[in-house]
N, C-alpha and C positions, 0 to 999 in steps of 0.2 A: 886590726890595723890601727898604729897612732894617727892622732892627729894633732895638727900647729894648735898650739894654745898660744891666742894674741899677748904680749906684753902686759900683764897687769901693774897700776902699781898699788902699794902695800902701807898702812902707816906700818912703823915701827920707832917706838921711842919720840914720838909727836913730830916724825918728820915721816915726807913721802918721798918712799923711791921704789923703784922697778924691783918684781919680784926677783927677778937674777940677781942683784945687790943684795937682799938679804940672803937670797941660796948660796952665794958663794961660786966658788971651785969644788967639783967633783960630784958627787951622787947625793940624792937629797930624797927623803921620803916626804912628802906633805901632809898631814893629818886637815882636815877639812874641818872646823867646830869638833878635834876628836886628836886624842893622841894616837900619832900611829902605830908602835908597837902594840896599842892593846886591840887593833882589830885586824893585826896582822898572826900567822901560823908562826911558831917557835922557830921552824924550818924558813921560813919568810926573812924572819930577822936576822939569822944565822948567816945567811944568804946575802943580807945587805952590809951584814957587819965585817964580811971578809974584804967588801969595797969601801968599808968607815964609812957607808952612807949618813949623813947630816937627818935625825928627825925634826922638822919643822912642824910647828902649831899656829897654822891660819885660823883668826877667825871671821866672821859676819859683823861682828858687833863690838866695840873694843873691849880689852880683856888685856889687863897687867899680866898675867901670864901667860898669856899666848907670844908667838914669838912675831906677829903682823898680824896686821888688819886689813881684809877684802871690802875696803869704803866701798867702791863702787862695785862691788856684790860680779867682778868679772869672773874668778874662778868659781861662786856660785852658779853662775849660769852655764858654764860649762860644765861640770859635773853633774848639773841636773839634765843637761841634753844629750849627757854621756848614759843615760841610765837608760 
């Protein structure tokens, strides 16, 4: 069963906004500190690519190449209570 994940917000580009602002419109995969196609099945990706799911690269810690930053550690804490 899903459940509501609270509004986070995200730096991205040294400014703070809510994680929807960076997601966008439509399907979005999130990699957590991890790109997500590489710990997803071939079939997985396949699967998201017929919706153009958006991959996103959240980090913990800033990082020029992630695509946001989890400051306030809220999608960490939720994926760790997910587990």
């Amino acid at each position: 069963m899903g459940k509501m994940l609270e509004q986070p917000m995200v730096t991205q580009d040294d400014s703070v906004v809510p994680l929807d602002a960076l997601l966008g419109d439509g399907f979005a995969v999130i990699g957590l500190n991890c790109q997500p196609d590489e710990e997803l099945h071939l079939n997985d990706r396949k699967a998201l690519d017929r919706f153009d799911a958006k991959r996103i690269v959240i980090t913990t810690e800033s990082d020029r190449e992630a695509d946001g930053c989890d400051t306030e550690k809220v999608l960490l804490a939720f994926c760790q209570a997910e587990r």
